[in-house]
C-alpha positions in Angstrom: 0.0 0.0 0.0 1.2 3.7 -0.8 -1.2 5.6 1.3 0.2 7.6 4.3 0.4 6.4 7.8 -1.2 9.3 9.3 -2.5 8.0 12.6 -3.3 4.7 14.7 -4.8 3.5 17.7 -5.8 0.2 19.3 -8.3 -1.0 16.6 -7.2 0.8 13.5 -4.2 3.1 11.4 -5.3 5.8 9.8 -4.5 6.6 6.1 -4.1 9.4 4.3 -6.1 8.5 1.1 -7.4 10.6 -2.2 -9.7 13.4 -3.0 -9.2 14.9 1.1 -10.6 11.1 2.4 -9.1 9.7 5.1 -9.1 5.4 5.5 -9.9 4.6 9.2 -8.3 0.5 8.1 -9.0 -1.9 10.8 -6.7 -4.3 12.8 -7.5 -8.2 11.8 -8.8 -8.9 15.8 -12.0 -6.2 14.6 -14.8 -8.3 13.8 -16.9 -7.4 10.6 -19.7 -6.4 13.3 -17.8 -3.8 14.9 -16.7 -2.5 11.9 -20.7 -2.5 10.4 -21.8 -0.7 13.7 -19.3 2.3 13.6 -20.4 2.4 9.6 -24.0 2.7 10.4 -23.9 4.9 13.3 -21.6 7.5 11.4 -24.1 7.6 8.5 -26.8 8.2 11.0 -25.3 11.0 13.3 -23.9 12.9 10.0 -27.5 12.7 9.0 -28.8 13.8 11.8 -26.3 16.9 11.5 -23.8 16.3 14.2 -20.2 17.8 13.6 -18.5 14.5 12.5 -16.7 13.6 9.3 -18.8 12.1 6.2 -18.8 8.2 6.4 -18.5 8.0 2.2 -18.2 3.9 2.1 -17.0 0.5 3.4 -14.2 -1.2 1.3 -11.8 -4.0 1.6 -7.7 -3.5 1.1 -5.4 -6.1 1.2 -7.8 -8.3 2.6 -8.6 -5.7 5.6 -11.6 -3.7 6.3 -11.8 -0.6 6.3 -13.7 2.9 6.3 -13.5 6.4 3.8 -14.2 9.5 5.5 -13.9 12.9 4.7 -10.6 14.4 6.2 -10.7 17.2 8.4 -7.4 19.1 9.1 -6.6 19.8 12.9 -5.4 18.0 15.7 -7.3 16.1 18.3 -8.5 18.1 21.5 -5.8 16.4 22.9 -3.1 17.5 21.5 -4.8 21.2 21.9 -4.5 20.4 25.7 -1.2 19.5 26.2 -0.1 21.9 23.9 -2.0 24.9 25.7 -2.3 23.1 29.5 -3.2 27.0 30.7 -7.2 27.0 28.4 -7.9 23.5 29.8 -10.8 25.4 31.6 -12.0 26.7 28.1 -11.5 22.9 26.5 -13.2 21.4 29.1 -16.8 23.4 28.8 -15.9 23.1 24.8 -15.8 19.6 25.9 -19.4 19.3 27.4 -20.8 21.5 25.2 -20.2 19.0 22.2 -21.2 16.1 24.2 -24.6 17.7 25.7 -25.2 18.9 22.3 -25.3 15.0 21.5 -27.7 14.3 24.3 -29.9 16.1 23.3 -30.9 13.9 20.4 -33.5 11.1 20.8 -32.6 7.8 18.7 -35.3 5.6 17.8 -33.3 3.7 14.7 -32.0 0.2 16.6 -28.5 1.6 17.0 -27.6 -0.7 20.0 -28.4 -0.3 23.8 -26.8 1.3 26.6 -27.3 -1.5 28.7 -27.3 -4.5 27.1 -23.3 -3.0 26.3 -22.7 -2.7 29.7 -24.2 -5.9 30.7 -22.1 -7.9 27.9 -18.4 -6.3 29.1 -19.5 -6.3 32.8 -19.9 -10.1 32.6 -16.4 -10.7 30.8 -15.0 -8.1 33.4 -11.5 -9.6 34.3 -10.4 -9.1 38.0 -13.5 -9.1 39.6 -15.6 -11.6 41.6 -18.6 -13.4 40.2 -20.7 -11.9 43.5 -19.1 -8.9 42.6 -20.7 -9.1 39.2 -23.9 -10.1 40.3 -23.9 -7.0 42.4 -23.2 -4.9 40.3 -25.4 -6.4 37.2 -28.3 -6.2 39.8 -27.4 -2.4 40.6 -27.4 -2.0 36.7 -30.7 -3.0 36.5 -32.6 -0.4 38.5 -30.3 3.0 36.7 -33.0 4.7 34.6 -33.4 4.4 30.8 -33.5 6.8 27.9 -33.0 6.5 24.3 -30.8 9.6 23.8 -28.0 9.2 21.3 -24.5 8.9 23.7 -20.8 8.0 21.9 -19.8 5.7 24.2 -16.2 7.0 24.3 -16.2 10.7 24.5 -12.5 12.0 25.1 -10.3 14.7 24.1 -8.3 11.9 21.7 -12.4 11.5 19.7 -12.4 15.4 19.3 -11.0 17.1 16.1 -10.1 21.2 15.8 -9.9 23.1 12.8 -11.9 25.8 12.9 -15.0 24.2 14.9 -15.3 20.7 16.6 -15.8 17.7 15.2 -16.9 14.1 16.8 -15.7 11.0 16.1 -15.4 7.5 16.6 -18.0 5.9 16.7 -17.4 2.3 17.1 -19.1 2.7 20.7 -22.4 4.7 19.7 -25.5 4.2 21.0 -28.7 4.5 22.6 -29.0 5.2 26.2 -28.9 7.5 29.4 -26.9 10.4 29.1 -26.1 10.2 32.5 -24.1 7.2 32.1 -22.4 8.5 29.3 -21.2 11.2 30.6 -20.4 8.9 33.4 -18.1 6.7 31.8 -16.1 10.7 30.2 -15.7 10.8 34.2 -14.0 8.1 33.9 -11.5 8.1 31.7 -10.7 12.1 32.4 -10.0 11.3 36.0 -8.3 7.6 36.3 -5.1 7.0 34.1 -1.9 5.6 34.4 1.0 7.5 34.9 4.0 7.9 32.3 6.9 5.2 33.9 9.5 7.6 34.0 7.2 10.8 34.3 9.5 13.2 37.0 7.4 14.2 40.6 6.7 17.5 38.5 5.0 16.1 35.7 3.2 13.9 37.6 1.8 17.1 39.7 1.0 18.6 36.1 -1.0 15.5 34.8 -3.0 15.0 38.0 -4.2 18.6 38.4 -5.0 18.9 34.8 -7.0 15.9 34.8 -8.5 17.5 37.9 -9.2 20.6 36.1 -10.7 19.2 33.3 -12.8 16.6 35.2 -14.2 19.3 37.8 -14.9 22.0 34.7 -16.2 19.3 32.4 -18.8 18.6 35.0 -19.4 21.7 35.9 -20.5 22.8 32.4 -22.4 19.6 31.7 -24.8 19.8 34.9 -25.6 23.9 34.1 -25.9 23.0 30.5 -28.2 19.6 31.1 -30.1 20.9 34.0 -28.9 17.3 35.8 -27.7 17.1 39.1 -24.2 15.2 40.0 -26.1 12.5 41.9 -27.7 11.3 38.3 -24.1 11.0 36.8 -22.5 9.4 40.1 -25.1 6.6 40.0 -23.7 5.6 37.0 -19.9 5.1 37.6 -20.0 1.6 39.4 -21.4 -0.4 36.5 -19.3 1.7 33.9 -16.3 1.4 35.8 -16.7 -2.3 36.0 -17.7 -2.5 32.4 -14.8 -0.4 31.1 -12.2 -3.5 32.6 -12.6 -5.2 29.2 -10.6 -2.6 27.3 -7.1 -2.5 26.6 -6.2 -0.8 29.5 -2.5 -1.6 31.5 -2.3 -3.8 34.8 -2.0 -0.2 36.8 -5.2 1.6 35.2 -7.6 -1.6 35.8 -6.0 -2.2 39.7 -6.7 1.7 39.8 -10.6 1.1 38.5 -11.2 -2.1 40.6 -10.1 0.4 43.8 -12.7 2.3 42.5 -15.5 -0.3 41.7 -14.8 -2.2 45.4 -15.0 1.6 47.3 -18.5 1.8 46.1 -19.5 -1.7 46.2 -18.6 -1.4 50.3 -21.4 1.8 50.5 -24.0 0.0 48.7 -26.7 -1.7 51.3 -25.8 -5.3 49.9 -22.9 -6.5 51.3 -20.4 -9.1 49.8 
C-alpha cells in the first residue's frame, strides 16, 4: 500500500487517502460487526447533523476492512491540551458542550443499547468476583433508561479542531442514558496511568489537569443539562466495571477495581 500512515490506535491506522478522504483501516482482531456498527452509526449522526466527518463507504484493502471519511485538518483536542495546558478550563466546557449537544438527540433507529453493552463487558469483566458481578449487574438493572444518542467514548483523543469541533469514533455509539455516558467521560478524564519515567513535577502537572478538566467538564455539563451530580454518580460503578474489558495496562484496571470495590462497600448489599 502507498497511502500515508497518518495515525493509529488500538483497533485501527489511519490513512491518508485521495480526494481529502481519510481510511480509518482496521486491525485483523476487529470483527466485521464492529466495523458495520461504527459504519452505520456514522451515516446516521452525519445525517442527523452532528459535527463528524462524512462516512462515504465501506471497502476492503489487502484483505482488511476498512472505512473512507472525509478528512478534516486539525489535531485532536488532545493535542490542543497539552499543547496549551493554561485553556484547559476553556476545553473542558468546549468539551461538554459538544457532548450535551449529543444528548440532546432522541434515537429511535435500533443503533444498539446502553445497557445491554454494559451488561455484555460487565460479565467478561477480568479481575472481579462473580458476586461482585452479580452486584453490580443487579445495581445495573434499576439505573434509569432513555433513548438519547450517547458516543460511548467521548474524550479529548475522539475530538478534532480546525476551525470548529468535530466528533468522532464511533465504534461505541449508542442508545441510552446520558447520565451514564457522561459517566463513563468521568471516567477516563480522572483515572489513568502515569507515564513510567514521568519526573514528581510532571506527575503534579497531569493529575491537576486531569482535575481541572474533570471538575470544569462537570461543571459545564450539569448547568448545560439541568442534571444534578447525583444522576451522573449513580452511574460510575457499572461503567467502571464494564470499562475492565478494554485495553487498558495492569496499573489503570487495579486503579478502577479500587474504585468499583470503594462503592460496592457503601451499597446496602454486602459481599
Amino acid at each position: 500500500m502507498k497511502e500515508k500512515l497518518i495515525g493509529e490506535g488500538r483497533t485501527a491506522e489511519i490513512l491518508q487517502y485521495k480526494d481529502q478522504t481519510i481510511l480509518k483501516l482496521y486491525r485483523e482482531n476487529v470483527s466485521e460487526q464492529s466495523i458495520l456498527h461504527e459504519y452505520k452509526i456514522s451515516e446516521f449522526v452525519y445525517a442527523r447533523g452532528v459535527r463528524t466527518p462524512k462516512p462515504y463507504e465501506l471497502i476492503t484493502v489487502d484483505e482488511r476492512k476498512g472505512i473512507l471519511f472525509e478528512q478534516i485538518q486539525g489535531p485532536t483536542l488532545l493535542k490542543m491540551i497539552d499543547r496549551q495546558p493554561w485553556r484547559i478550563s476553556k476545553y473542558a466546557k468546549m468539551m461538554a458542550e459538544l457532548h450535551y449537544s449529543l444528548h440532546t438527540l432522541d434515537v429511535t433507529e435500533d443503533i444498539g443499547q446502553q445497557k445491554e453493552r454494559y451488561r455484555s463487558c460487565i460479565k467478561g469483566a477480568p479481575l472481579l468476583t462473580e458476586d461482585e458481578k452479580s452486584v453490580i449487574l443487579s445495581y445495573l438493572e434499576d439505573l434509569p433508561e432513555e433513548q438519547k444518542l450517547c458516543h460511548g467514548d467521548f474524550h479529548p483523543d475522539n475530538v478534532l479542531m480546525d476551525q470548529q469541533a468535530w466528533i468522532i469514533d464511533w465504534m461505541t455509539g449508542l442508545a441510552g442514558n446520558p447520565a451514564g455516558d457522561a459517566a463513563r467521560s468521568v471516567i477516563m478524564f480522572s483515572i489513568g496511568e502515569m507515564p513510567e519515567k514521568a519526573s514528581p513535577l510532571l506527575k503534579f502537572m497531569i493529575r491537576f489537569i486531569r482535575k481541572k478538566l474533570t471538575k470544569d467538564y462537570i461543571r459545564e455539563y450539569l448547568r448545560l443539562s439541568g442534571r444534578t451530580y447525583a444522576e451522573i454518580d449513580q452511574w460510575i460503578l457499572p461503567v467502571a466495571a464494564a470499562r475492565l474489558v478494554e485495553w487498558l495496562s495492569t496499573a489503570e484496571k487495579e486503579q478502577i477495581v479500587e474504585e468499583i470495590r470503594k462503592r460496592l462497600s457503601s451499597l446496602p448489599v454486602r459481599l
